[in-house]
Each structure stands twice: as structure tokens, then as C-alpha cells.
C-alpha positions in Angstrom: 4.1 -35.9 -20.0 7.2 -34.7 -18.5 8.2 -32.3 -21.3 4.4 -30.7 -20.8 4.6 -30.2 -17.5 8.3 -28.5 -17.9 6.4 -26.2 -20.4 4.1 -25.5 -18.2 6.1 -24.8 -15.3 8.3 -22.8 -17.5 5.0 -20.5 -19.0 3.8 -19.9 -15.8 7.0 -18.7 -14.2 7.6 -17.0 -17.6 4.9 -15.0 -17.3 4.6 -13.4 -14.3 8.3 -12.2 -14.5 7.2 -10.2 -17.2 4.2 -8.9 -15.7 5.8 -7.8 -13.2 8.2 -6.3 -15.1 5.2 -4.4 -16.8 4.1 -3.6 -12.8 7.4 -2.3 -11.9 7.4 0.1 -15.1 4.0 1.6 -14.2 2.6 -0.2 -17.2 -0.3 -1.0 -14.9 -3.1 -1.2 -18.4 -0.9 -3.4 -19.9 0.1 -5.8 -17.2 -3.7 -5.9 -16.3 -4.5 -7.6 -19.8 -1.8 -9.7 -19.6 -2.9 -11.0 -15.8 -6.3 -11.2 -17.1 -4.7 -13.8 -20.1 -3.2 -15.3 -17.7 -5.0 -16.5 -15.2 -7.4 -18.2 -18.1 -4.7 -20.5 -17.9 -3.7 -20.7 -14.3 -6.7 -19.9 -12.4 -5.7 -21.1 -9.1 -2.6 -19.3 -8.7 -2.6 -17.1 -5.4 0.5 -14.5 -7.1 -1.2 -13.8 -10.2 -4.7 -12.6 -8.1 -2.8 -10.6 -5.4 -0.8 -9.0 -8.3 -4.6 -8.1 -10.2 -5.3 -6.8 -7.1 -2.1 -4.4 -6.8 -2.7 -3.2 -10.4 -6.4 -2.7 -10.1 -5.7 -0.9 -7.0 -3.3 1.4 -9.1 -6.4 2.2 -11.6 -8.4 3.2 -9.0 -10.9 0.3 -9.4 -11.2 -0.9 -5.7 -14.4 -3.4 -6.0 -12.2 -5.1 -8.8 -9.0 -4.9 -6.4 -10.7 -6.0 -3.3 -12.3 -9.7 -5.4 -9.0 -10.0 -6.7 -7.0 -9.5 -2.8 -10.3 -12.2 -1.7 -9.7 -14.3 -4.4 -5.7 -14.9 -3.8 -6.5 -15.3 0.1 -9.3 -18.0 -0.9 -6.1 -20.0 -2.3 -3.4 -19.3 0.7 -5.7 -17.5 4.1 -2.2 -16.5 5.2 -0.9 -14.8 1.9 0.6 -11.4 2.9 0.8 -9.8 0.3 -2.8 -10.3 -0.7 -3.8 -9.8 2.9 -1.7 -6.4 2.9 -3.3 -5.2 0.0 -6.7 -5.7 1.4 -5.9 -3.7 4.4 -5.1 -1.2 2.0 -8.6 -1.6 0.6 -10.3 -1.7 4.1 -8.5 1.7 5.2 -9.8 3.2 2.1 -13.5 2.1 2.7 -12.4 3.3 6.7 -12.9 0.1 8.3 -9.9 0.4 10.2 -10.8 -2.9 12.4 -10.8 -5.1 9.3 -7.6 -3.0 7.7 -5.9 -4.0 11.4 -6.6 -7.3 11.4 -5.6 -7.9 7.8 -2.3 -6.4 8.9 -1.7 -8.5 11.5 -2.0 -11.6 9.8 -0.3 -10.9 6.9 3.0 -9.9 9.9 1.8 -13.7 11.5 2.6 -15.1 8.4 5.7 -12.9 7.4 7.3 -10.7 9.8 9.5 -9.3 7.5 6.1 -7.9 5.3 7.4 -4.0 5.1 4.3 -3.5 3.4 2.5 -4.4 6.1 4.6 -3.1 8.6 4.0 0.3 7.5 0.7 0.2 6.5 0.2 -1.3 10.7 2.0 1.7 11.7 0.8 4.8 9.7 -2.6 2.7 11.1 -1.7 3.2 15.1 -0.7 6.2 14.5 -3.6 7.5 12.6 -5.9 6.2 15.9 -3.5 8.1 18.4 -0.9 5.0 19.6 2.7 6.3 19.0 3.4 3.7 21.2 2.3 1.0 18.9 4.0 2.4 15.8 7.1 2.8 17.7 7.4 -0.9 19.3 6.8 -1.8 15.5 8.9 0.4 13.8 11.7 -0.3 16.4 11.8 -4.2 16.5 11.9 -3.7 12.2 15.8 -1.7 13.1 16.9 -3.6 15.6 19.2 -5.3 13.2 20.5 -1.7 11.7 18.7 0.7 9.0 19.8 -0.5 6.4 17.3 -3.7 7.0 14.8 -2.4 6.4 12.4 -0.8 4.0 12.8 3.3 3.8 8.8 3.4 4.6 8.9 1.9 7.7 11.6 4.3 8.9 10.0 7.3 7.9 6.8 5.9 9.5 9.0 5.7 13.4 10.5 9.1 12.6 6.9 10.5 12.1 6.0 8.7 15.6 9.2 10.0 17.5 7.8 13.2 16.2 4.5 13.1 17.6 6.5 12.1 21.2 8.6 15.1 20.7 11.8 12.6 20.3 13.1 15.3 18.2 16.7 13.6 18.2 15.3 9.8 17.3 13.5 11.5 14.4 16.3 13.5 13.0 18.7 10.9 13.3 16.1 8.9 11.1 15.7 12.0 8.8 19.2 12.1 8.2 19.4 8.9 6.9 16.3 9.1 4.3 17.6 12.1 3.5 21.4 10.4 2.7 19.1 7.6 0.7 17.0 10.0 -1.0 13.8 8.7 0.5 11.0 9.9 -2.1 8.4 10.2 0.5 11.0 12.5 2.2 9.4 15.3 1.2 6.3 14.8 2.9 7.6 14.0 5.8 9.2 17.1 6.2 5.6 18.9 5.3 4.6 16.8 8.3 7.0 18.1 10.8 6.2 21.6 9.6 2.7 21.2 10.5 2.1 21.8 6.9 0.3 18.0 6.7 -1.7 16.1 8.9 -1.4 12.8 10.2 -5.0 12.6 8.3 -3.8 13.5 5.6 -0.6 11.7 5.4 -3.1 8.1 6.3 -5.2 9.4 3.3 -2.6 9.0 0.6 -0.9 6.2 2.5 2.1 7.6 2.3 
């Protein structure tokens, strides 16, 4: 009974590594069937839905991401990575309320949730509150840049902007720029009034 559940353990930790790895490589198709497989076999497990939901998300197929977010919250209410990712789902359907509160519980549960942090903050700043971004974005460095995620500080230097705290934001743009920040670029579109705040909370940059 022992060995079985050893096997078991070691399949289902198995398994999701290399899905993951199939995530990470863009191989969303392919980690999709395997998640599918998968959860035939472990049916309750909260990762494995939150991860159908990223990949469905990928394809484009929100119905199928957003049961899949719901399904892994069913299993943990507090999950933040599933509750992140329906935010993302909310904000694309523009119910920005239910986007908001997702993003505050998933940051209840796990301050340190960049995803959410950033999604909260591109958020307040779509609706006008500066402000709000920049208390989040600034309690994220308090203990130094290099804590945190790249999105989060690209998300204060676009709120510095919109205060005309020219000198925070460069100071931020400086170090993207140093750590080749991929969203860099749009950034800099941003500040040249070449792209909107719209349109920056549209691609969820």
C-alpha cells in the first residue's frame, strides 16, 4: 500500500513538472492534452485546473479558462494563482469590480502574488487612481528592485508618469532598461503618447 501511494505521489509530481515545462516552452496544445490526461487521474487537484486555465487562456478560449480558474478555486477559495487568472478573465469580459476583487484576494492570501500585483495596478490605473498603483507598486520595492517582478516596476514607472514624477519613472526605466525588460518597449510607446493607458490595460501588458 505504501509503494502505491509512493507511485502515486511520485506520478502526480512527475507530471506537472513536465507540463509545465511544456507551459514554459509555449507548447500550450500540447501541455493542454497532457493536463486534460491528467486530471482523469487526479481530478481534485487545485494546480493542474489553475494551470488548464493559464493554457486555455493562452488559446484564446476564455469560457474553457474561466471553468477551469472556478474549478481550481472550488478546491482552495484562496488559491492565487487561480484567483489571478480569473481577474484576468473578468477584465477581459470588463467587469472590473469582479477582476478587483479577485485581485485582492488572491494578494490576502499571497502578498508576494506579482501576478496579481500587477494585474491590481495596471487595474487602478486604468480607472484614474495613480495613487492606488503607486502605494502598491511602492510597498512591492520597499525591500530593493531587485525583489521584485520587472512587471510590477514598469507598472509604478507608468504611474509616476501619469503624476509627472518624471525622475521616479526614469530612475525605474533605467533599471528595466539595464535588465532588458521585454515590455520595455511599450512602455516607452506609452510615455511618448504613442499608447494609451487603454490600450496598454487591453493587452495587459
Amino acid at each position: 500500500m505504501l509503494i502505491m501511494l509512493m507511485i502515486r505521489w511520485y506520478g502526480k509530481r512527475k507530471g506537472l513538472a513536465i507540463i509545465i515545462s511544456l507551459i514554459k516552452g509555449s507548447r500550450h496544445k500540447e501541455a493542454k492534452k497532457q493536463l486534460d490526461y491528467y486530471l482523469r487521474y487526479f481530478p481534485k487537484s487545485k494546480r493542474a485546473w489553475a494551470l488548464l486555465g493559464a493554457v486555455e487562456l493562452e488559446l484564446e478560449n476564455l469560457q474553457q479558462a474561466k471553468t477551469a480558474f472556478e474549478k481550481s478555486i472550488d478546491y482552495d477559495p484562496m488559491y492565487s494563482y487561480a484567483l489571478t487568472g480569473l481577474g484576468v478573465i473578468y477584465r477581459r469580459e470588463k467587469r472590473f469590480d469582479k477582476a478587483e476583487d479577485c485581485y485582492y484576494r488572491a494578494l490576502r492570501s499571497n502578498p508576494n502574488d506579482y501576478r496579481a500585483k500587477s494585474s491590481l495596478m495596471l487595474l487602478e490605473l486604468y480607472k484614474g487612481n495613480a495613487d492606488v498603483a503607486i502605494s502598491l507598486g511602492e510597498d512591492s520595492i520597499r525591500n530593493g528592485l531587485d525583489s521584485v517582478e520587472p512587471v510590477v516596476v514598469g507598472n509604478l514607472a507608468v504611474a509616476y508618469h501619469t503624476i509627472d514624477e518624471f525622475d521616479k519613472r526614469d530612475e525605474l526605466i533605467e533599471y528595466l532598461r539595464l535588465n532588458e525588460y521585454m515590455g520595455l518597449y511599450y512602455l516607452m510607446l506609452f510615455f511618448e503618447d504613442r499608447v494609451t493607458i487603454e490600450m496598454m490595460f487591453d493587452m495587459g501588458v
